[in-house]
Rosetta silent file (secondary structure, phi, psi, omega in degrees, C-alpha in Angstrom):
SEQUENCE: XXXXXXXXXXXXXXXXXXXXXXXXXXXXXXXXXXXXXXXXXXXXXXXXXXXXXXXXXXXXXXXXXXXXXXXXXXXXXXXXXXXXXXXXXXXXXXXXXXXXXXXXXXXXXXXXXXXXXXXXXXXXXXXXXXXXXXXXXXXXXXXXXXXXXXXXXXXXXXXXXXXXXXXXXXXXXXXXXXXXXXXXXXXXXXXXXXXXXXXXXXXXXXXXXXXXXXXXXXXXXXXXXXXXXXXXXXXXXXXXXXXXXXXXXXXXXXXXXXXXXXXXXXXXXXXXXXXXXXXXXXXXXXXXXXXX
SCORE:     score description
SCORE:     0.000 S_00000001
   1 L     0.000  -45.301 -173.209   13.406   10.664   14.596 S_00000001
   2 H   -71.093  -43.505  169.820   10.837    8.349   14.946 S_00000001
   3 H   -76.275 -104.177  175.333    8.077   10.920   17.083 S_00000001
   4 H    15.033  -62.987  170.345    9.392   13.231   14.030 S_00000001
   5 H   -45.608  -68.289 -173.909    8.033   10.572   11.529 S_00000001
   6 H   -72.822  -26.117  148.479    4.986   10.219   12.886 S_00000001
   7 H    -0.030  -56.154 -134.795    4.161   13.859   13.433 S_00000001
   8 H  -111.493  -58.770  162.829    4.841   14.387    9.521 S_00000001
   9 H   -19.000  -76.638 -176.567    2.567   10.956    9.549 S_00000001
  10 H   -51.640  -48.510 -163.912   -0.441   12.232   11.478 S_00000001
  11 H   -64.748   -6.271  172.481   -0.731   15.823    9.690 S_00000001
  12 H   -91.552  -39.284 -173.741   -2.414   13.537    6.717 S_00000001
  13 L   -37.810  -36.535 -153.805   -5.514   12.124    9.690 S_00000001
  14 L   -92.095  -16.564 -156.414   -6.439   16.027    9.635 S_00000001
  15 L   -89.103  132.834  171.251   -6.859   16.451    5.923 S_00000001
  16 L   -57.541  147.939  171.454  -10.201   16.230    4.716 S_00000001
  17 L  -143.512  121.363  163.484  -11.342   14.580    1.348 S_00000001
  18 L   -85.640   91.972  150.671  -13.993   15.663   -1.004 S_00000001
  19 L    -9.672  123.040 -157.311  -14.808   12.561   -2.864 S_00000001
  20 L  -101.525  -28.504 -177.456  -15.585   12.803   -6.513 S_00000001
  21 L  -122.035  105.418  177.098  -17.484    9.485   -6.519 S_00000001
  22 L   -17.614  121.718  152.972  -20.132    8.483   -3.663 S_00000001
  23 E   -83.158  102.622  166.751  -18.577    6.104   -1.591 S_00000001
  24 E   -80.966  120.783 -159.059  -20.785    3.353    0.429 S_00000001
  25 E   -95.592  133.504 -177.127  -19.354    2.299    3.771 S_00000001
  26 E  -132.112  166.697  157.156  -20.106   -1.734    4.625 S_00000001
  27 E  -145.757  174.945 -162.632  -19.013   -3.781    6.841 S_00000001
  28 E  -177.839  105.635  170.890  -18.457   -7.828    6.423 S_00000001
  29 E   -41.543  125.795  151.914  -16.849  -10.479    9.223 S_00000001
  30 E  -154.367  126.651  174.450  -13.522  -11.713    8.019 S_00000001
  31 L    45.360   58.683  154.729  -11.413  -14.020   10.669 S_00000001
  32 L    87.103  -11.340 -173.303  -13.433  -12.984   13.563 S_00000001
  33 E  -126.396  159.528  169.602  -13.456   -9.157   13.246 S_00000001
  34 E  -100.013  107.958  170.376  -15.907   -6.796   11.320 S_00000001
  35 E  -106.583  147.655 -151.172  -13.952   -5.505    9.071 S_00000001
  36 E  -113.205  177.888 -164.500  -15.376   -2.346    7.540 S_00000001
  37 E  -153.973  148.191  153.213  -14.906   -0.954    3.656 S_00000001
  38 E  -105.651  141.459 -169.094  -15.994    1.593    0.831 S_00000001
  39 E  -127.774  113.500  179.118  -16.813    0.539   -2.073 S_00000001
  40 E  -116.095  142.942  134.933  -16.649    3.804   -5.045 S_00000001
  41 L   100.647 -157.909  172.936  -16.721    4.545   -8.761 S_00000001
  42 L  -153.734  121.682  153.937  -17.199    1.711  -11.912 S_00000001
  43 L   159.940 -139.759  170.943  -15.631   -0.357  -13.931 S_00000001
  44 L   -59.543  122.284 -158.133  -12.596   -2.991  -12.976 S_00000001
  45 L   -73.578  137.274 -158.975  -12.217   -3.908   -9.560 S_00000001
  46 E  -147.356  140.611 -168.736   -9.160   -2.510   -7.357 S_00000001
  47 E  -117.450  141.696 -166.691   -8.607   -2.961   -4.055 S_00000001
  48 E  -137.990  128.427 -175.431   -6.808   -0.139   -1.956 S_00000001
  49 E  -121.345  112.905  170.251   -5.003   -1.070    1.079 S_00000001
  50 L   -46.906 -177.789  169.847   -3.643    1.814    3.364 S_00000001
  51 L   -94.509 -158.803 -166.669   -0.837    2.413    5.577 S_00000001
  52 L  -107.479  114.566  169.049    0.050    1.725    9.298 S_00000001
  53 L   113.975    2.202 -153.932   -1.433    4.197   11.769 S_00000001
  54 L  -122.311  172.413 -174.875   -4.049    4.915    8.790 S_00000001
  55 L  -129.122 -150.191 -179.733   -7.814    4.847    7.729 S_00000001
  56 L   -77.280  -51.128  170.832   -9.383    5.278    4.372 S_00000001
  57 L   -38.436  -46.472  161.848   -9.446    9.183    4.849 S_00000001
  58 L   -21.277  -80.741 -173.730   -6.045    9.034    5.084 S_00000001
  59 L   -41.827  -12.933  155.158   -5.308    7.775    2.173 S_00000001
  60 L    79.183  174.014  168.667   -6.324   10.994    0.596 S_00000001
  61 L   -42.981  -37.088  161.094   -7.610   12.115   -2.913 S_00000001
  62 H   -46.889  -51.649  174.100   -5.952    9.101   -4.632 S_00000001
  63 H   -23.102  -72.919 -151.737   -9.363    6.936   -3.708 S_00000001
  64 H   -86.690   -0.887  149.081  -11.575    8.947   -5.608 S_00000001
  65 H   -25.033  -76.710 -148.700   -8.918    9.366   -8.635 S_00000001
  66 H   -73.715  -77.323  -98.508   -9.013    5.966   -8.998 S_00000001
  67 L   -72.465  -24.869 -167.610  -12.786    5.748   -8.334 S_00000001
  68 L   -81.475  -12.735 -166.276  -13.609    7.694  -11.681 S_00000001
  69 L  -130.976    6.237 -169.420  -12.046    4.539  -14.148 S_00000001
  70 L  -126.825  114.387  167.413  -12.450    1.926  -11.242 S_00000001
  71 L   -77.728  123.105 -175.497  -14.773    0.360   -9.063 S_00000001
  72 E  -122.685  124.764  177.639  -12.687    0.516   -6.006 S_00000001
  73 E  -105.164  132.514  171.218  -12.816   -1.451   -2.477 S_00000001
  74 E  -136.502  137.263 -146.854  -10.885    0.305   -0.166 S_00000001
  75 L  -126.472  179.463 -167.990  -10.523   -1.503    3.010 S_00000001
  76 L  -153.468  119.250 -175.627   -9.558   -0.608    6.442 S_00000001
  77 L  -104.724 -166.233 -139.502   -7.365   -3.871    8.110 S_00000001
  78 L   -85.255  161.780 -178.063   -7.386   -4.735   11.485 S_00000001
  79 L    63.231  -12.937  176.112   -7.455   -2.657   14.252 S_00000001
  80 L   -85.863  123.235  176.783   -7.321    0.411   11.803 S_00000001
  81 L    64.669 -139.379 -150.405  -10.243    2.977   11.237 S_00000001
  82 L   -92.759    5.667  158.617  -13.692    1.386   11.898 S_00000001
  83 L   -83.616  126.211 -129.033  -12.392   -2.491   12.039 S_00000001
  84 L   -96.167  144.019  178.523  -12.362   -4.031   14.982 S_00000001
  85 L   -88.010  164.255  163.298   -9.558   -5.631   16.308 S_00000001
  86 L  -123.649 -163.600 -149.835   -8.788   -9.130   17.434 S_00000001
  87 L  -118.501   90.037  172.941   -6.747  -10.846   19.974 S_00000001
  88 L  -154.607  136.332  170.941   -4.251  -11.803   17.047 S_00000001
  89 L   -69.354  160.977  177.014   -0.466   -9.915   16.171 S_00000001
  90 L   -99.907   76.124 -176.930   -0.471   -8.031   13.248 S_00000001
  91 L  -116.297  166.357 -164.480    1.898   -9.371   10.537 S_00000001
  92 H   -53.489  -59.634  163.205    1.873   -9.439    6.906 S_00000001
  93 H   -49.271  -19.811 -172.157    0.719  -12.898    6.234 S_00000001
  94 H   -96.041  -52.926  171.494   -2.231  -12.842    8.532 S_00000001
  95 H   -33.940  -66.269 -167.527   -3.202   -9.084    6.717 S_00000001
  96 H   -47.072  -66.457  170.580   -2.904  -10.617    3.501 S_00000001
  97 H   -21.563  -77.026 -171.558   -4.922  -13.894    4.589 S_00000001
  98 H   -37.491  -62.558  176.358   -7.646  -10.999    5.480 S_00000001
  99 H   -33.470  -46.798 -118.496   -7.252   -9.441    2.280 S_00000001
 100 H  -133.772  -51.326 -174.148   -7.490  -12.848    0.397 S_00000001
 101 H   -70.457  -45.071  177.134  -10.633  -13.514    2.699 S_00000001
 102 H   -69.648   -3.485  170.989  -12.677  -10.037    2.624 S_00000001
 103 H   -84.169  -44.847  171.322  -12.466  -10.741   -1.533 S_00000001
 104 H   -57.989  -41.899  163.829  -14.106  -14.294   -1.221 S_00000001
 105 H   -42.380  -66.168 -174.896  -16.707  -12.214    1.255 S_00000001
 106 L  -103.052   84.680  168.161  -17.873   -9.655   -1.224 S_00000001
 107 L   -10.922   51.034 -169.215  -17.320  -11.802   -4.152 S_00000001
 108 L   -83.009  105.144  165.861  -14.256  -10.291   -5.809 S_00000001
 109 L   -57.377  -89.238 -171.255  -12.148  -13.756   -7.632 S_00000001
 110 L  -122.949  142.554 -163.250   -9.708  -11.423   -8.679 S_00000001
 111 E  -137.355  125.780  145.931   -8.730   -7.520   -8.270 S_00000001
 112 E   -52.999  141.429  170.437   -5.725   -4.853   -8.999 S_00000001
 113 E  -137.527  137.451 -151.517   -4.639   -4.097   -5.868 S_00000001
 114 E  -135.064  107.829  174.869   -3.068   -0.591   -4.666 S_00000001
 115 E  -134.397  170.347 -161.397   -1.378   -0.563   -1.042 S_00000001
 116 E  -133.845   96.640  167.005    0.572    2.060    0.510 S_00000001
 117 L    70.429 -117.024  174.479    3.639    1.793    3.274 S_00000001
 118 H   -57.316  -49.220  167.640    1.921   -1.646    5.020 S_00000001
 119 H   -42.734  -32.470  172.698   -0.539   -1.701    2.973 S_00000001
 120 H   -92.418  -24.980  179.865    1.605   -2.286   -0.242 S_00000001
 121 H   -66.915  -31.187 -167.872    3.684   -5.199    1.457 S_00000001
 122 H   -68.250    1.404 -178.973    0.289   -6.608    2.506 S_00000001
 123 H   -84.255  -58.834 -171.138   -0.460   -6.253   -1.314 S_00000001
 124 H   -55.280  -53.592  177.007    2.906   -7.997   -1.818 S_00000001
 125 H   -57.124  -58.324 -172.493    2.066  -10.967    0.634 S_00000001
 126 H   -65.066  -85.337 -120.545   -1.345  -11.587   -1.183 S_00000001
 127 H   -82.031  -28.688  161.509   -0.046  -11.895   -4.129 S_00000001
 128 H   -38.767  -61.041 -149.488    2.901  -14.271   -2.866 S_00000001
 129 H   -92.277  -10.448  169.758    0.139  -16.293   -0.749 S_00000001
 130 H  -109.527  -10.006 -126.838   -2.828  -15.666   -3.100 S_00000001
 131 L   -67.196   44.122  132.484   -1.522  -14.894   -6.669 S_00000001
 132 L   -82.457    1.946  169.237   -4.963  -16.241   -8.428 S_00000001
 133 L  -110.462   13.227  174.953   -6.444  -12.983   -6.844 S_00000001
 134 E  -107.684  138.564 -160.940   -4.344  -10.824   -8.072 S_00000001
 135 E  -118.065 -106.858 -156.848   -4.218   -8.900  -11.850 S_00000001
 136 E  -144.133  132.938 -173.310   -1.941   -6.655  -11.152 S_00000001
 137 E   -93.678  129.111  175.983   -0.200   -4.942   -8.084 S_00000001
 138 E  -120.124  141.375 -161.841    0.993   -1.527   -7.232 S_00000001
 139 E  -120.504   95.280 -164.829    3.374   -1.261   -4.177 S_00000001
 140 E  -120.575  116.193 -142.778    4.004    2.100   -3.535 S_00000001
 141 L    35.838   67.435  179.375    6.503    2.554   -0.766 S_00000001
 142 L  -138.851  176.745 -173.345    6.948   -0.785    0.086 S_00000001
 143 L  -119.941 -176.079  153.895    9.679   -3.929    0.445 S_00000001
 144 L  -134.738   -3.409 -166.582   10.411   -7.051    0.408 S_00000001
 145 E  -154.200  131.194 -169.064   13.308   -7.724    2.767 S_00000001
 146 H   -64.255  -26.519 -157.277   14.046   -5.561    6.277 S_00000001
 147 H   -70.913   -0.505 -177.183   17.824   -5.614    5.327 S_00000001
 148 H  -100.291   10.854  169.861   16.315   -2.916    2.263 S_00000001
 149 E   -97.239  170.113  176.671   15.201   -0.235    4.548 S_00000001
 150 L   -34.099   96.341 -178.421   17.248    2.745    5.545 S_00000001
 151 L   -26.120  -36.534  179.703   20.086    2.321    8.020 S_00000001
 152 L   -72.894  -20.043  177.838   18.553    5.093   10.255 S_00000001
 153 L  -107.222    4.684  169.717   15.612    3.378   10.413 S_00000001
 154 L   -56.698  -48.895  179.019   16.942    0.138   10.720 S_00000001
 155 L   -68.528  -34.613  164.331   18.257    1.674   13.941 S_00000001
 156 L   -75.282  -20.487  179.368   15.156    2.868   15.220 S_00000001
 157 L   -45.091  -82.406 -143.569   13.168   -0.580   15.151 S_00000001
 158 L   -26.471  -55.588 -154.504   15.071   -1.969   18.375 S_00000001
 159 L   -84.716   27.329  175.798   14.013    1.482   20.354 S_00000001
 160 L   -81.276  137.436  174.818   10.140    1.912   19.124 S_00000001
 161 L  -128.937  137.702 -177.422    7.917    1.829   22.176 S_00000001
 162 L   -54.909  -60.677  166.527    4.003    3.153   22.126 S_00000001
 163 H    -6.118  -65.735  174.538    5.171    5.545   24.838 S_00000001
 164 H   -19.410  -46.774 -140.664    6.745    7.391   21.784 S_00000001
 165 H   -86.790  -20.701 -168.304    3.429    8.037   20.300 S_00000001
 166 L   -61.782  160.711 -177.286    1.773    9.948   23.654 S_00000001
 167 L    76.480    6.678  172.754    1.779   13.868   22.490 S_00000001
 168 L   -90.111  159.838 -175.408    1.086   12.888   18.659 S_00000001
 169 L   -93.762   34.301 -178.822   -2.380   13.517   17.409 S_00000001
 170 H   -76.791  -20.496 -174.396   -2.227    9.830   16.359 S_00000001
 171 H   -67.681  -43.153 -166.025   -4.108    8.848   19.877 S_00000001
 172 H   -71.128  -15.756 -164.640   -6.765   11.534   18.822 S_00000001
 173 H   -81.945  -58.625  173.054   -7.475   10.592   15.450 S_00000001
 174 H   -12.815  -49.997 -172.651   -7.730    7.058   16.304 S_00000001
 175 H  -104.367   30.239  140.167  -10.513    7.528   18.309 S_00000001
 176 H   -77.436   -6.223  169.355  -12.474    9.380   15.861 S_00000001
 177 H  -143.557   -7.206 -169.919  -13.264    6.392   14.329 S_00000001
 178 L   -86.635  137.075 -177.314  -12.122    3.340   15.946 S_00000001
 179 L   -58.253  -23.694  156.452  -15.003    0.750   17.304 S_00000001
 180 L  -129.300  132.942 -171.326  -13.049    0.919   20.643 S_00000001
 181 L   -57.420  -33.774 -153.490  -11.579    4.181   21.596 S_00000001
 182 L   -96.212  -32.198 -174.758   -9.115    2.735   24.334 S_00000001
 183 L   -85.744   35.050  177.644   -7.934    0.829   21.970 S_00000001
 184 L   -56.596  -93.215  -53.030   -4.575    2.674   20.323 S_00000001
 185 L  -141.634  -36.830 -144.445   -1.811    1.833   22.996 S_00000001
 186 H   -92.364  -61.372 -167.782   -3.165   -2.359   21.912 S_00000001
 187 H   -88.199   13.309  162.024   -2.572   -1.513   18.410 S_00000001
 188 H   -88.978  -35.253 -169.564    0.635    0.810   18.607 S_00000001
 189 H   -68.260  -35.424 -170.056    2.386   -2.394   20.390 S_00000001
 190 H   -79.204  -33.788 -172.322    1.258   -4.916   17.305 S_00000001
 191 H   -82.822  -47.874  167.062    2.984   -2.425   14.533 S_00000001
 192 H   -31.845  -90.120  179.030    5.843   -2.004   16.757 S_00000001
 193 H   -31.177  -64.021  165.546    5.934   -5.673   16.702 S_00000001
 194 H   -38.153  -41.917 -166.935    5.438   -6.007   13.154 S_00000001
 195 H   -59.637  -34.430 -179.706    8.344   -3.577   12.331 S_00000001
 196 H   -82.970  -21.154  158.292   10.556   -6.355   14.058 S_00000001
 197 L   -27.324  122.201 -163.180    8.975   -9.301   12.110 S_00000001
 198 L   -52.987  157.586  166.480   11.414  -11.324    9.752 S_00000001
 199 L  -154.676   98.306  175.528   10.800  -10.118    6.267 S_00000001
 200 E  -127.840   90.829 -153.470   12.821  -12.034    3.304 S_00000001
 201 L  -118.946    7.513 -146.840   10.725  -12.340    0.544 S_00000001
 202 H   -65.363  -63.505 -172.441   13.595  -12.611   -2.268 S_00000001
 203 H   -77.025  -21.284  179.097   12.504  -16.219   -3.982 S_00000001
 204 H   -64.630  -36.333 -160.665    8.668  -15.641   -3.352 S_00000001
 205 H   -91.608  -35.752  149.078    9.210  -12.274   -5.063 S_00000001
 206 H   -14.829  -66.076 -149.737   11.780  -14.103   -7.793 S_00000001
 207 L  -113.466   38.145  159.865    8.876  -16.796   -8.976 S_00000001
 208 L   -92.826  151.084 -168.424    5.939  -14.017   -8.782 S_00000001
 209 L  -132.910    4.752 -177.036    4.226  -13.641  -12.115 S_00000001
 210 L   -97.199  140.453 -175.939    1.565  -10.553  -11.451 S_00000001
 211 L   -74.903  161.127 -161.508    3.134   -7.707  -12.965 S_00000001
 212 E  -142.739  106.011  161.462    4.223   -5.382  -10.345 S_00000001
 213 E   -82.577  156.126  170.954    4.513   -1.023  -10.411 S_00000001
 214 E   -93.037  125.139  165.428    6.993    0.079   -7.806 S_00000001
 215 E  -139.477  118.818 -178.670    6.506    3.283   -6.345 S_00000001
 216 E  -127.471 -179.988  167.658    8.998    4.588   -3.993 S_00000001
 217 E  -112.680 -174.879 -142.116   10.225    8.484   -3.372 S_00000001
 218 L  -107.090    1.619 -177.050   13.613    9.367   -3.819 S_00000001
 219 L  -140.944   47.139 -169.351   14.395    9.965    0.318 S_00000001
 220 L  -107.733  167.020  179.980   11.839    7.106    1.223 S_00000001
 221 L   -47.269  -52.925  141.456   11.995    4.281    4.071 S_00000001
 222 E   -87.800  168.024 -153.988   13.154    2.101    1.855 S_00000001
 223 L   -70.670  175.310 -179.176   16.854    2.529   -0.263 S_00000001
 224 H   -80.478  -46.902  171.648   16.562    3.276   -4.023 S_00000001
 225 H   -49.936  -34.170  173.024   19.020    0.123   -4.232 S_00000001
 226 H   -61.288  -86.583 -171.534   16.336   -2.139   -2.137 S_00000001
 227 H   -43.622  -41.739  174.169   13.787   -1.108   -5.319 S_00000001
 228 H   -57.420  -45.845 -166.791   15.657   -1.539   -8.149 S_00000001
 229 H   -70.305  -21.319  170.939   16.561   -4.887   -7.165 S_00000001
 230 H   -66.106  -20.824  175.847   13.254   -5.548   -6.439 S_00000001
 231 H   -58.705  -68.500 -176.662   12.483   -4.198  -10.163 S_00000001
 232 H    -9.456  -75.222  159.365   15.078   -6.719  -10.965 S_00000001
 233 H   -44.795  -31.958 -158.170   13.667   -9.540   -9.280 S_00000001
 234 L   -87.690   -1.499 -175.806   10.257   -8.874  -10.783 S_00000001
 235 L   116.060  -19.058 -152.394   12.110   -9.232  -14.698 S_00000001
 236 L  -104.744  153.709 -167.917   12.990   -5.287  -14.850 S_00000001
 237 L   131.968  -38.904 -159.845   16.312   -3.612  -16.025 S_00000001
 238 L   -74.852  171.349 -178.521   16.910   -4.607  -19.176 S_00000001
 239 L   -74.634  128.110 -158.504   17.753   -2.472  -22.443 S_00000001
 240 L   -92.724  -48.592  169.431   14.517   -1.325  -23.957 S_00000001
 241 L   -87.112   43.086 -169.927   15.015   -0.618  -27.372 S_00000001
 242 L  -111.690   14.403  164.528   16.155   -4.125  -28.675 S_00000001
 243 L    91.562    3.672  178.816   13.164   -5.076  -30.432 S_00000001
 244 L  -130.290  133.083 -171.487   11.842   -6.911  -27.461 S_00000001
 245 L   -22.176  154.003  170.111    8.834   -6.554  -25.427 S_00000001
 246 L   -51.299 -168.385  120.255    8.862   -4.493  -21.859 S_00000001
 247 L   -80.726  142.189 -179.044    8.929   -6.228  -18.738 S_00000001
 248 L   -59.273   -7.753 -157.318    5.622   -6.627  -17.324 S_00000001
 249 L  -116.660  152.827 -173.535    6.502   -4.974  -13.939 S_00000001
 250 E  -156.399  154.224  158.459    7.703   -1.328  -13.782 S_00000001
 251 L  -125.274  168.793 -166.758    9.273    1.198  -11.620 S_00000001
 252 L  -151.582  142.929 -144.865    8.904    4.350  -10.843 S_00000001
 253 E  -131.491   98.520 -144.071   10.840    7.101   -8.620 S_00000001
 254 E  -109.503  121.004 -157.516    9.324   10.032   -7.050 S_00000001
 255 L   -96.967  152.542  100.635   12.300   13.033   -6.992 S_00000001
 256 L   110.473   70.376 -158.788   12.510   14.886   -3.671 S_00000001
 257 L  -146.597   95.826 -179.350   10.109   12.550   -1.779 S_00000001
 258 L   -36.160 -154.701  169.775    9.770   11.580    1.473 S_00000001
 259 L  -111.172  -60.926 -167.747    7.711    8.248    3.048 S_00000001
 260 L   -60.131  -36.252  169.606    5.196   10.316    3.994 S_00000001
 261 L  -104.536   29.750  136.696    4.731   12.401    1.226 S_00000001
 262 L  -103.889   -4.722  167.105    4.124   10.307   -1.411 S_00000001
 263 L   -56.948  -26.022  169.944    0.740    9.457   -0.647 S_00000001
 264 L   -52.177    0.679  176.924    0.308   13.419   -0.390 S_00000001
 265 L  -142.676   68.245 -152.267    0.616   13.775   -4.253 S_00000001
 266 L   -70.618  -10.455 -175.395   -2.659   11.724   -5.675 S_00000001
 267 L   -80.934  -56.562 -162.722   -2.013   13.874   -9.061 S_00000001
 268 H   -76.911  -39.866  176.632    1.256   12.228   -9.853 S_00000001
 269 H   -56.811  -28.173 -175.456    0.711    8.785   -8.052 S_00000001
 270 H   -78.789  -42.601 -164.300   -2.702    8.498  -10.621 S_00000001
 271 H   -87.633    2.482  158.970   -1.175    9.521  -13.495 S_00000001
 272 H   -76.046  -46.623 -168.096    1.449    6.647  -12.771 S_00000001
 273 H   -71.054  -77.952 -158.412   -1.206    3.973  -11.645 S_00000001
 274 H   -22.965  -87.262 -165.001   -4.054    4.243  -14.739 S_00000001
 275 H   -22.838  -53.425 -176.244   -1.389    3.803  -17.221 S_00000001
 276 H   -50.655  -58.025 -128.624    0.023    0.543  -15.300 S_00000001
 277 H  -102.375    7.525 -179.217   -2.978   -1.015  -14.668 S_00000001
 278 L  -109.031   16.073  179.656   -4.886   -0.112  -18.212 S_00000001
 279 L    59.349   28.379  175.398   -1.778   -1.520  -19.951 S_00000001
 280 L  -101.306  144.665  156.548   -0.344    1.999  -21.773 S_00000001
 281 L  -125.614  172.389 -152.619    3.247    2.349  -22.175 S_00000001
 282 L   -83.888  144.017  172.670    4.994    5.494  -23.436 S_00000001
 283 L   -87.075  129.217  150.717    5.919    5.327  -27.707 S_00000001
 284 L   -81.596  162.806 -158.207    9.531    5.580  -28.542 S_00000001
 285 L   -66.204  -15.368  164.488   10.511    7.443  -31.141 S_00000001
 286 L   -75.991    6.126 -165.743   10.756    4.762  -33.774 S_00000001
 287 L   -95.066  -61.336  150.483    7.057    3.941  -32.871 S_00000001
 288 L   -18.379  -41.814  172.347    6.337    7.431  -33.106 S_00000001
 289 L  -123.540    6.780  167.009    7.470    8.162  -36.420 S_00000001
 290 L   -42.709  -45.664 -150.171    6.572    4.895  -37.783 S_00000001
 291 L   -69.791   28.917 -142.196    2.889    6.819  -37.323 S_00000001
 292 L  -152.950    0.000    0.000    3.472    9.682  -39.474 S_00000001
């Protein structure tokens, strides 16, 4: 299952992306490594943090979405794409820390921030371990607690090994871009490691105050029950039409949708994010015919 995963995983490294807004590639020391970034588009600044196993390409046609209403930093974390690794494990707080550092670098205070599979808990962390740099965060297939992923894949931690990964093109992509070629087999053992890293996040995510979209799919790594309650946690649930304001935080459910394939649908994930992070919400019908 797991070689399966990544397979389905890899097939986005081949897809190409034509880029609606010029991107400029930098690069800028944070905690010992050069970590490198694109910086696209105009306007408010949003920071886009990938997945595990992932670059920027990866990340697909969503970039340059957001790029047309956004000035967007899109980042590449360690050992991933062109940023060089260090002799450090890879866990969420020390990503975040990065995160929270390469903003102080290029002189970002505060950003929206957009992560993806690792990339949204490392979204999740900075805003725990940062939240004056945060506006507002979208976590799109991501957790807060291990006990909220999938039993099958719960089951799969214990037996991940790098070994897994030889005959995937994940060795090949890697070293289309990575500052050392040999190094994959360094950085399949640190995500491996990560996947067994404690993760409980329940009162950090409780006493968080940056509004937070959810984006999971409806067959994704974590359960639809792990997300609501995090909608929960975040303020979200309640009865809407009772004369009282939304909750700032929102979820959102992607029907017949894999882990892998929701980054794979940059039309629907966009027309989810803008709204969130430009503050529109949908009129109900007494709003609606108020206008009339």
């Amino acid at each position: 299952m797991f070689r399966t995963v990544l397979v389905a995983a890899s097939l986005l490294l081949g897809a190409a992306v034509v880029t609606e807004a010029q991107a400029t590639g930098r690069r800028v020391t944070v905690n010992g490594m050069q970590m490198y970034y694109e910086v696209s588009g105009a306007g408010e600044p949003l920071v886009v943090l990938h997945g595990a196993y992932m670059s920027i390409p990866t990340m697909g046609a969503i970039v340059p979405m957001l790029a047309r209403t956004h000035k967007v930093y899109a980042v590449e974390l360690q050992g991933h794409g062109r940023t060089t690794d260090i002799a450090r494990p890879i866990t969420y707080p020390n990503l975040a820390d990065d995160v929270a550092a390469f903003m102080d670098a290029v002189g970002l205070a505060k950003a929206d921030v957009f992560g993806y599979s690792m990339g949204a808990v490392t979204g999740l962390q900075l805003a725990i371990r940062h939240p004056a740099k945060v506006n507002k965060l979208v976590m799109a297939s991501g957790g807060y607690d291990a006990e909220g992923w999938q039993p099958e894949f719960k089951t799969m931690i214990p037996t991940m090994t790098p070994d897994m990964l030889n005959g995937t093109p994940l060795p090949a992509e890697y070293r289309k871009l990575a500052p050392n070629p040999n190094g994959f087999p360094e950085l399949a053992r640190k995500l491996i490691a990560l996947e067994k890293e404690p993760m409980a996040w329940e009162s950090d995510v409780k006493a968080l105050k940056t509004p937070v979209l959810i984006i999971s799919g409806d067959a994704d790594v974590a359960t639809l029950e792990h997300s609501v309650k995090l909608f929960r946690l975040l303020g979200g649930g309640a009865f809407g039409d009772m004369g009282k304001p939304l909750p700032a935080s929102r979820l959102a459910v992607l029907p017949a949708t894999s882990h892998t394939s929701v980054i794979t649908q940059p039309e629907l994930l966009h027309a989810l994010i803008e709204p969130f992070l430009t503050g529109q919400t949908p009129k109900s019908m007494f709003e609606v015919g108020a206008g009339k």
